[in-house]
C-alpha positions in Angstrom: -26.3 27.0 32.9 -28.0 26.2 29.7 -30.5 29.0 28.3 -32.0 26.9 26.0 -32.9 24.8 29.0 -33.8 27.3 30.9 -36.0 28.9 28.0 -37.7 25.6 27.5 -38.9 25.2 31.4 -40.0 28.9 31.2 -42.4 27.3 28.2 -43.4 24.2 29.8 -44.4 26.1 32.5 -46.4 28.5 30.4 -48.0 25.8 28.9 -48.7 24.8 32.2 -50.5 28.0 33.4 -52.6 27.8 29.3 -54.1 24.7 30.8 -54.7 25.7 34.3 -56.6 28.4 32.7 -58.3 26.2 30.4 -56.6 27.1 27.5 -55.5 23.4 26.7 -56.4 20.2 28.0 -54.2 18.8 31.0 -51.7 16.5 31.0 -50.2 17.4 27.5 -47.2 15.1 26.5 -44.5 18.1 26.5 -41.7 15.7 25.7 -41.2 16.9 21.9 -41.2 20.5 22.9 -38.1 22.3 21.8 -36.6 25.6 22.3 -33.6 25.9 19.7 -31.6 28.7 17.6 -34.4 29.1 14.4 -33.2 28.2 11.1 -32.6 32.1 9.7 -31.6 34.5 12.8 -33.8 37.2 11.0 -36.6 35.6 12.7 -35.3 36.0 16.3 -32.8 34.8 19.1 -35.3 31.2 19.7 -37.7 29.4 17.9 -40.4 26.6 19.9 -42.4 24.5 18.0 -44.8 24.0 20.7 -48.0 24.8 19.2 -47.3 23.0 16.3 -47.0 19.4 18.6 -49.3 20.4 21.2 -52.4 21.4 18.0 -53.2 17.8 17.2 -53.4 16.3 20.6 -54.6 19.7 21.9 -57.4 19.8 18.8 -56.6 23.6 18.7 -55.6 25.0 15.9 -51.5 25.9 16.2 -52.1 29.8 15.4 -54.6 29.9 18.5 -52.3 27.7 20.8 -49.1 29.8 19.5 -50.5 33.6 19.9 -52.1 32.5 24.0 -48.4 31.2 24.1 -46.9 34.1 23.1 -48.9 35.9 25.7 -47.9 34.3 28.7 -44.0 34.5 27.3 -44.2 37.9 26.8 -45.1 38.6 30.9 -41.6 37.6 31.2 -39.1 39.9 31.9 -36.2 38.0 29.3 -38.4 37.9 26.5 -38.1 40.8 24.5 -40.6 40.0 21.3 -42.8 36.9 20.7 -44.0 36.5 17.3 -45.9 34.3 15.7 -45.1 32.9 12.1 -46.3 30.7 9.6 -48.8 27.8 10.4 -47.8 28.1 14.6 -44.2 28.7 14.9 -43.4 30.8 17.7 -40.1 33.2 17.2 -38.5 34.9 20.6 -36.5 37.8 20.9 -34.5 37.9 24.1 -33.9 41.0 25.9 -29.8 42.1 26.0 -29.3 41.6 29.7 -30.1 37.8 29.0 -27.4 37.8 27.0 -24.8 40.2 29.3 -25.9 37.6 32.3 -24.5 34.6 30.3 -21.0 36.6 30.2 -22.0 36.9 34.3 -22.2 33.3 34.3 -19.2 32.3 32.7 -17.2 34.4 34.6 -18.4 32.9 37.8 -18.6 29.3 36.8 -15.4 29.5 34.8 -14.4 25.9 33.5 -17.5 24.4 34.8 -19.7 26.8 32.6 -21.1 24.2 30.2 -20.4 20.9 31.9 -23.4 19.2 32.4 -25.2 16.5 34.2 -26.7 14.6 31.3 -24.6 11.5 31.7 -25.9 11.0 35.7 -22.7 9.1 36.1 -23.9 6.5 34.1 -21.1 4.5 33.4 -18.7 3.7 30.0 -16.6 2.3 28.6 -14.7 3.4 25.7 -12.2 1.3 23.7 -10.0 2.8 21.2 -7.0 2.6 19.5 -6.4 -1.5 20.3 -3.3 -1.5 17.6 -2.2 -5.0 17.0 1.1 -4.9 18.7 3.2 -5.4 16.6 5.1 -2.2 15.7 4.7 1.5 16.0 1.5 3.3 15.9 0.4 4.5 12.2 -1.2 7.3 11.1 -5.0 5.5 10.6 -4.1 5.1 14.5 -3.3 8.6 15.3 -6.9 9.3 14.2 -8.7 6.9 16.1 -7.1 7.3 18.9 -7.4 11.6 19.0 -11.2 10.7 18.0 -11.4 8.4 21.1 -9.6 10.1 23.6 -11.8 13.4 22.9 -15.2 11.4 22.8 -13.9 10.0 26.5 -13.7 13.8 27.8 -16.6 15.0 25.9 -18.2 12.4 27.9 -16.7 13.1 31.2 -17.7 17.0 31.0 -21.2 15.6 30.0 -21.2 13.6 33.4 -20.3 10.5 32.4 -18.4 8.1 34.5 -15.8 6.9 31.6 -13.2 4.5 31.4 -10.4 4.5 28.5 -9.7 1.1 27.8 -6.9 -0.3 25.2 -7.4 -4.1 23.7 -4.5 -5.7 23.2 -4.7 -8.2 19.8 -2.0 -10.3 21.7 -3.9 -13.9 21.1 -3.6 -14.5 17.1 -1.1 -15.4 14.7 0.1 -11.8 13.9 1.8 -11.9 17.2 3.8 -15.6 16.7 4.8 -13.4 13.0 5.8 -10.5 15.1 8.3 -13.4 17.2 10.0 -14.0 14.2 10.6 -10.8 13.0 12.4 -10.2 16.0 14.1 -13.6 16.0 15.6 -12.1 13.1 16.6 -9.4 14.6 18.6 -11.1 17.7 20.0 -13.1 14.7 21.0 -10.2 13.4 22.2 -8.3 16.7 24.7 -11.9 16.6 26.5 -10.8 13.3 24.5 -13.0 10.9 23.1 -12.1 8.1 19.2 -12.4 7.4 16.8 -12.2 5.4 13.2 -11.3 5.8 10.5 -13.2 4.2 7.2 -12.1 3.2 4.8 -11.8 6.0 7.5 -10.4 8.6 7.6 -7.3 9.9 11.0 -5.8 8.2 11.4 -2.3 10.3 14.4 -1.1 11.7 12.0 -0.6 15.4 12.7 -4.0 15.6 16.6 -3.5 15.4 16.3 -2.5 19.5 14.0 -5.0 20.5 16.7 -7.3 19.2 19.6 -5.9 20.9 18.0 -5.9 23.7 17.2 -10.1 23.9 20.7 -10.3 22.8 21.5 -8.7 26.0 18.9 -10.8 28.0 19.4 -14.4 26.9 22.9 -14.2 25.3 23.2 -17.0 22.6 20.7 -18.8 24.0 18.5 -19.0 21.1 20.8 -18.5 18.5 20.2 -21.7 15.5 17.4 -23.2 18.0 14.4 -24.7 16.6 11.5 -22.7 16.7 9.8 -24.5 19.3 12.3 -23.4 21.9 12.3 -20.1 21.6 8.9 -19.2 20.5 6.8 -18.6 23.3 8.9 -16.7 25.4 10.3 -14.0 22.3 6.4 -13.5 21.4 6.1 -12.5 25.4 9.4 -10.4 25.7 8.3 -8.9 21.8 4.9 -8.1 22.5 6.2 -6.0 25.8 8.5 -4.1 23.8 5.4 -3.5 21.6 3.2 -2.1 23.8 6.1 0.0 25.9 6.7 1.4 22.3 2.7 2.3 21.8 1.9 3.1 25.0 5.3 6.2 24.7 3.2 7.3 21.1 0.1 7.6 23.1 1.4 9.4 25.7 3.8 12.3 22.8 0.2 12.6 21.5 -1.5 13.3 25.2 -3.1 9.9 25.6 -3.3 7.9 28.7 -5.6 4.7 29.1 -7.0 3.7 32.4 -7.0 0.0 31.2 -5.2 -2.2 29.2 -7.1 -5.4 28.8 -5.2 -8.5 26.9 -6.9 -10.7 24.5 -4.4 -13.5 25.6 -6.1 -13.7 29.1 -8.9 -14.8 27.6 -7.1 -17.9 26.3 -6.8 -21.4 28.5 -8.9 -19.5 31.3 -12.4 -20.4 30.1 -13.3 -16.9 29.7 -14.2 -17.7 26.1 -16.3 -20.7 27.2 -18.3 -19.1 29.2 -19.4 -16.0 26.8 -20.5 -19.1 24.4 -22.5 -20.5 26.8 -23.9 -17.6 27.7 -25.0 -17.3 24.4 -26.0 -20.9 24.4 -28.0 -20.5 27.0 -30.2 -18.1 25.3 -30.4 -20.6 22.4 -28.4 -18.4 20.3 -25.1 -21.2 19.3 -26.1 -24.0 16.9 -24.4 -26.2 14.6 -25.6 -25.4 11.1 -24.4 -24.4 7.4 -24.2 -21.0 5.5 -25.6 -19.7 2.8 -22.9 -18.9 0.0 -21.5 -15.4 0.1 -23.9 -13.3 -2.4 -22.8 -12.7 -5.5 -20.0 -14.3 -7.5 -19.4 -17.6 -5.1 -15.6 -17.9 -4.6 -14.0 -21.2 -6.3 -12.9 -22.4 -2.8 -16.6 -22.2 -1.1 -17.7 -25.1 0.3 -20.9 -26.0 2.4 -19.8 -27.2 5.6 -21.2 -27.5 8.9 -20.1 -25.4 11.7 -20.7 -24.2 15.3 -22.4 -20.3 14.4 -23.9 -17.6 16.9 -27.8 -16.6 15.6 -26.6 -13.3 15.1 -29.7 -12.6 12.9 -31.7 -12.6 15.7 -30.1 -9.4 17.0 -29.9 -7.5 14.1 -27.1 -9.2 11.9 -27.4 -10.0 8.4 -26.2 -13.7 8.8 -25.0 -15.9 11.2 -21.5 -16.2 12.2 -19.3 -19.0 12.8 -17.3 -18.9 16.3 -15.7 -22.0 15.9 -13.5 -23.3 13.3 -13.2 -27.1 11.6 -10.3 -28.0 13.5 -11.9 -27.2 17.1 -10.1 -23.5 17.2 -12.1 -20.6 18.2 -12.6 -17.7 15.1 -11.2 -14.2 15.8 -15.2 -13.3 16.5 -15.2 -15.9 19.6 -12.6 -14.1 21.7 -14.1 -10.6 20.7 -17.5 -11.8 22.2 -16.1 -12.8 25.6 -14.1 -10.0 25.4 -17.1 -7.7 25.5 -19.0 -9.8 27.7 -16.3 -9.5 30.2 -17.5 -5.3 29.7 -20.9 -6.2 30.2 -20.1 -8.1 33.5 -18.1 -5.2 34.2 -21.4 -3.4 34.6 -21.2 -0.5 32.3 -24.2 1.3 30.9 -22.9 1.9 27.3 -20.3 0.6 25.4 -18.5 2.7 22.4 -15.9 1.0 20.5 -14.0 2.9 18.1 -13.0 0.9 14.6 -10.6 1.6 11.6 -12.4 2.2 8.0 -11.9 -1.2 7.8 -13.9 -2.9 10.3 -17.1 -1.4 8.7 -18.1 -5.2 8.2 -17.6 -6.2 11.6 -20.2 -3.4 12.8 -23.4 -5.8 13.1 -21.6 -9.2 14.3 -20.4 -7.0 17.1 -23.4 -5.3 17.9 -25.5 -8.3 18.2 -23.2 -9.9 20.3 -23.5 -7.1 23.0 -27.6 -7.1 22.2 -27.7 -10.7 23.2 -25.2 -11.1 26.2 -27.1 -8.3 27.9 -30.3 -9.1 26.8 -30.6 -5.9 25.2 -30.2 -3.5 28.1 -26.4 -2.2 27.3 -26.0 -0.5 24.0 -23.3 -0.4 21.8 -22.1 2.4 19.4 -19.5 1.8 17.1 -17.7 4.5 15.5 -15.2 4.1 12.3 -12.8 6.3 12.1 -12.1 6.9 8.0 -8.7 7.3 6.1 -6.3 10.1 6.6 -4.1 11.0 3.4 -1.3 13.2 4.5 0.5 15.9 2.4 3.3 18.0 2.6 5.0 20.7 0.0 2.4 19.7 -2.5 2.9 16.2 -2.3 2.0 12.7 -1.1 3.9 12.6 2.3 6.6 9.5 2.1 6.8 6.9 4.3 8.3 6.0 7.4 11.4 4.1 6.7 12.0 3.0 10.6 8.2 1.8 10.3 9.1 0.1 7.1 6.3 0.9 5.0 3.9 3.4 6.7 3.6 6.7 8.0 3.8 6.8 12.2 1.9 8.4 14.3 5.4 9.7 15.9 6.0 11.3 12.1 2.9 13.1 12.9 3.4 14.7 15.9 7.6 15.5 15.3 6.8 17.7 12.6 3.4 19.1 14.1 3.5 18.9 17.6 0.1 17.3 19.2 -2.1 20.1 19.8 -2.0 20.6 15.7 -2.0 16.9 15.4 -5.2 16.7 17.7 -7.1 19.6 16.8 -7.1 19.1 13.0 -7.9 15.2 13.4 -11.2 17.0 14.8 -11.9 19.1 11.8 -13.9 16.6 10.5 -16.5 14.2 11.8 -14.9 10.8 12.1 -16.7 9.1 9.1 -15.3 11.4 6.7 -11.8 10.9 5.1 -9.3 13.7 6.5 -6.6 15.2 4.3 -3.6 16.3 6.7 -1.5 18.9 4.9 1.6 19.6 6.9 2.4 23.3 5.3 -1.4 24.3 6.1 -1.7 22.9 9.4 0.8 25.6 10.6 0.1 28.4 8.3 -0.9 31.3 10.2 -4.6 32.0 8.4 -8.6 31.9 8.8 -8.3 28.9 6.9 -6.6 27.0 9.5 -9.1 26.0 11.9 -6.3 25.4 14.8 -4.3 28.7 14.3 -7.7 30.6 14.2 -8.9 29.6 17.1 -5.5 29.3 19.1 -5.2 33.5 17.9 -8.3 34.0 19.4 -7.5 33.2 22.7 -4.0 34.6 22.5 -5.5 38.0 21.8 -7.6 37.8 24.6 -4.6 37.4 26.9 -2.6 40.3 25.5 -6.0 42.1 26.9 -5.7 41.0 30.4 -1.6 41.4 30.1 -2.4 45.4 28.4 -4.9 45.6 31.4 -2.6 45.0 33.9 -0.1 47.6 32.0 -2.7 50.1 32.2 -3.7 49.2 35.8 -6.9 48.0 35.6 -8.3 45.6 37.6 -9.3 42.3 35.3 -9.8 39.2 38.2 -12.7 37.2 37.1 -14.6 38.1 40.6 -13.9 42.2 39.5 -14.6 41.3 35.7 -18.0 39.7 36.8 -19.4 42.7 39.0 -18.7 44.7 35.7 -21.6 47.1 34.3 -22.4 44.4 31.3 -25.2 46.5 29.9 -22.1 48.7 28.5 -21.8 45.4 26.0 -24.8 46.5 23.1 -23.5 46.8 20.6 -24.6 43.7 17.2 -21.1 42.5 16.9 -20.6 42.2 20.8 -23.8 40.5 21.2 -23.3 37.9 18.3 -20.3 36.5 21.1 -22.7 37.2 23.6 -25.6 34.4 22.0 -22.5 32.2 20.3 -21.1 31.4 24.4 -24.7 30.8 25.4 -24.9 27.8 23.0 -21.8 26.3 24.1 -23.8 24.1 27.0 -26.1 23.0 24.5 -23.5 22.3 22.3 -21.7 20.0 24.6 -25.0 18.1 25.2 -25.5 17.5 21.6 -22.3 16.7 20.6 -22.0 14.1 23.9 -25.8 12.4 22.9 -24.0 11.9 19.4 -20.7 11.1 20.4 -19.6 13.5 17.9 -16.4 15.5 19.1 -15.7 17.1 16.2 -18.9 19.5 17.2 -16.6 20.8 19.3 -14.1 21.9 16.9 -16.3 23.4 14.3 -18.5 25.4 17.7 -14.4 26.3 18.4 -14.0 27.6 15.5 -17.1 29.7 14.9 -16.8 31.3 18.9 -13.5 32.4 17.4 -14.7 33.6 13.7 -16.8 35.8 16.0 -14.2 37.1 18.0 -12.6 38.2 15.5 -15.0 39.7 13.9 -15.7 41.9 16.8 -11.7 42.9 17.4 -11.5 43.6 13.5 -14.5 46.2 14.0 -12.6 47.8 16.9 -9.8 48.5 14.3 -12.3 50.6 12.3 -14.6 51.9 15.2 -12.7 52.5 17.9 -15.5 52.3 20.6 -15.1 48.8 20.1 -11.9 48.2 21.7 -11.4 46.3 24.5 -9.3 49.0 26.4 -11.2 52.4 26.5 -8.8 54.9 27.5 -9.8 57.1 30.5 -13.4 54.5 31.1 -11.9 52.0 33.7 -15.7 51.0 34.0 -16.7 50.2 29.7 -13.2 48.5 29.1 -14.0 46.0 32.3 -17.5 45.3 30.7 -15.2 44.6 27.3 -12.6 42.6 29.1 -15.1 40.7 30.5 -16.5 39.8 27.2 -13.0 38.9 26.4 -12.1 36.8 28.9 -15.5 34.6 28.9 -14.2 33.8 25.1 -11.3 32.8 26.4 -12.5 30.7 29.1 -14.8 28.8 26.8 -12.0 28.4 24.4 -10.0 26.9 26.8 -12.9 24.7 27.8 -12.9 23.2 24.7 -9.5 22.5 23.8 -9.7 20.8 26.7 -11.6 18.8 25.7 -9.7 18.0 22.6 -7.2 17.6 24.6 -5.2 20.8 23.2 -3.2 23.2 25.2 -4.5 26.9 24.5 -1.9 29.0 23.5 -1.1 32.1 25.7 0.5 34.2 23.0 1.1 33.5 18.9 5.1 33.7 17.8 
């Protein structure tokens, strides 16, 4: 159920019956007709700019087309007022049992109430997280990869088939460095003392890793030439690696349905053909760069190379996929990478990018716009810096990472629901401040604890119901006499859980989790509101003593919070809480 859905068919088909009646001309483009929340809620429940898009094709004046609107509207039984304001804006009032029948609906739709059908099972793919593997999962990953994993099940409950998908950076040099780190450490797991150079990975994670090819391969490699012992430490290290990330993902409730390896794409021609794909289209040349803008660096030389015409899709220069010595750039095995998704047959592709990838947005998006000709968008989100806090203070780093904060640091001292949920509090292009001590204080200010109260105070209702005896199933609560529910601060939860359908639509068509949060947060401030007033007035309560029939109405209201609530949080991946200690 969506009311502002339903609201807007109720005025397309009034505008419908306006030009059957010869009102307006027929066959009016209704496409950018919207029925939405106005501005200032002085004005009324809904707001439809109808007559102001319809006047100009229409050659009416908006007034005239707005007041014959507000006619036909007002013939219905769930329109309360129509007004008319300003040069043709058209404010509704809805009557209250539109309202009560939205608590009705949630009751009997339950988790469902708000999923949607907007995606059609139109396939996607979203890849997130894609840590090089090479040690533990940091911080700047514990973000994306919250922000990822709740834009995959936004998705889902908008009716989108979605896939999770993980890239593994396993085919570049960080991964031959991440070899001899460990080499070190099975060095070290032998009794001899090391040393580690610039450029290695110096954390004591390693320390296991190399124990554990001590135990594999004995002394095999111990004083061997590089050459010997290379290829198969950077397999056995880069396993470790990913059994490590894969347990981080999984203490912070993330599980992929793919993980796809950027070393398959090596030796296999996979790369090849996504170039000559692009070749095909006329898109790979041999040509030479413009200098950088700006200060030219001292080491700039002209020099021809093999680039992709990304400027024809959108980039702001071309880029080279091959390097002097015959070696394919980092960007090559990206492209085949995506064009492997493409194949894959997936409508949409979102990938999700550190703060630092913010110059790799264009390349990539051309790439996609020219391997599917244009018919398989891509939306890249970045995923900004997190600065983390605790007794007033910078939080120090990890010393098992070595010289960074872990996404493990994160969730031992927070657990993940806290982790998750504030990760959300802000949209993902906007840095995050994570303050340990606030995170669990128990106040309005803390968006998680607020909205985690909420719903444990509406099962301490249900659990004083069933003390008291009454019935407070969802099929009894839903047969309850709702029009018992009139009073302003009952209503205000009444129109803030009619929203939440549209809310999910929005936030899915943005790919914008975090909507979810803040919509979390203000169900709850209103909640709260309303169980603060029953302190003071105390035909508020949810439990009116002696009136099985008013406190069912309440509980109802109650539990439709709840159920919404825990809607969401599912979608954030957060478990609601069942009481506060």
């Amino acid at each position: 159920m969506n009311l502002f859905t339903d609201l807007r068919e109720l005025v397309i088909d009034s505008l419908g019956k306006m030009a059957e009646a010869g009102d307006l001309p027929v066959g009016l483009d209704t496409a950018n007709v919207a029925v939405e929340p106005p501005r200032d809620a002085a004005h009324g429940d809904m707001a439809t700019n109808a007559a102001m898009v319809l006047a100009k094709p229409a050659q009416k004046k908006p007034r005239d087309i707005a007041e014959a609107l507000a006619e036909h509207l007002r013939a219905d039984d769930r329109i309360a007022s129509a007004e008319v304001a300003g040069p043709g804006f058209l404010n509704l009032r809805l009557a209250p049992s539109v309202w009560q029948g939205v608590v009705s609906r949630v009751l009997a739709e339950g988790a469902d109430f708000g999923r949607s059908d907007l995606g059609q099972g139109k396939r996607v793919n979203v890849e997130y997280v894609s840590a090089n593997p090479t040690g533990p999962l940091h911080v700047g990953h514990t973000r994306g990869a919250v922000f990822g994993d709740a834009l995959a099940s936004l998705l889902d409950y908008a009716g989108y088939d979605v896939t999770r998908e993980y890239y593994i950076n396993d085919g570049g040099a960080q991964v031959d460095v991440l070899a001899r780190s460990v080499y070190l450490r099975y060095l070290e797991a032998h009794g001899q003392k090391v040393a580690f150079e610039d450029g290695t990975y110096p954390g004591d994670y390693l320390i296991p890793v190399g124990e554990a090819l001590k135990d594999k391969v004995g002394d095999a490699y111990v004083d061997q030439p590089e050459d010997v012992w290379l290829a198969e430490i950077r397999d056995f290290a880069t396993d470790a690696m990913m059994d490590l990330i894969r347990a981080d993902l999984k203490a912070l409730g993330v599980e992929m349905d793919r993980f796809f390896s950027e070393k398959s794409l090596y030796g296999t021609g996979r790369i090849e053909a996504a170039i000559e794909a692009l070749r095909s289209k006329g898109l790979i040349y041999r040509g030479v760069l413009e200098p950088p803008k700006g200060k030219t660096p001292e080491d700039w030389e002209p020099r021809e190379q093999t680039l992709f015409k990304s400027t024809e899709h959108g980039d702001d220069v071309d880029r080279p996929i091959m390097k002097s010595d015959g070696s394919w750039t980092y960007f090559a095995p990206d492209i085949a990478y995506h064009y492997d998704k493409v194949e894959r047959g997936y409508d949409l592709l979102i990938d999700v990018f550190g703060a630092d990838h913010g110059g790799y947005v264009k390349r990539m998006k051309a790439a996609v716009s020219a391997l599917s000709d244009g018919k398989v968008p891509l939306d890249i989100k970045l995923t900004q810096l997190v600065k983390l806090w605790k007794n007033g203070e910078p939080f120090k780093m990890s010393k098992r990472a070595g010289n960074f904060v872990t996404l493990r640091d994160v969730v031992d001292q927070v657990g993940p629901g806290v982790t998750r949920f504030h990760m959300l509090t802000r949209k993902n292009d906007a840095p995050l401040d994570f303050d340990f001590d606030k995170v669990l204080e128990q106040s309005k200010d803390n968006p998680v604890f607020y909205v985690q109260y909420a719903h444990a105070r509406v099962r301490s209702v249900l659990r004083k119901a069933a003390e008291a005896g009454i019935a407070a199933d969802d099929a009894t609560l839903g047969a309850a006499d709702l029009s018992k529910l009139d009073d302003d601060a009952e209503q205000a939860v009444m129109k803030k859980l009619a929203e939440w359908p549209r809310l999910v639509e929005i936030a899915a068509r943005a790919n914008e989790p975090h909507r979810v949060a803040f919509f979390l947060y203000e169900l709850a401030s209103d909640f709260h509101t309303l169980w603060n007033r029953g302190n003071e007035d105390t035909s508020l309560r949810f439990l009116q003593e002696g009136d099985v029939a008013t406190s069912q109405a309440k509980i109802a209201l109650a539990r439709s919070v709840a159920v919404v609530i825990s809607a969401g949080l599912g979608i954030l991946g957060v478990e609601p809480a069942e009481e506060m200690r």
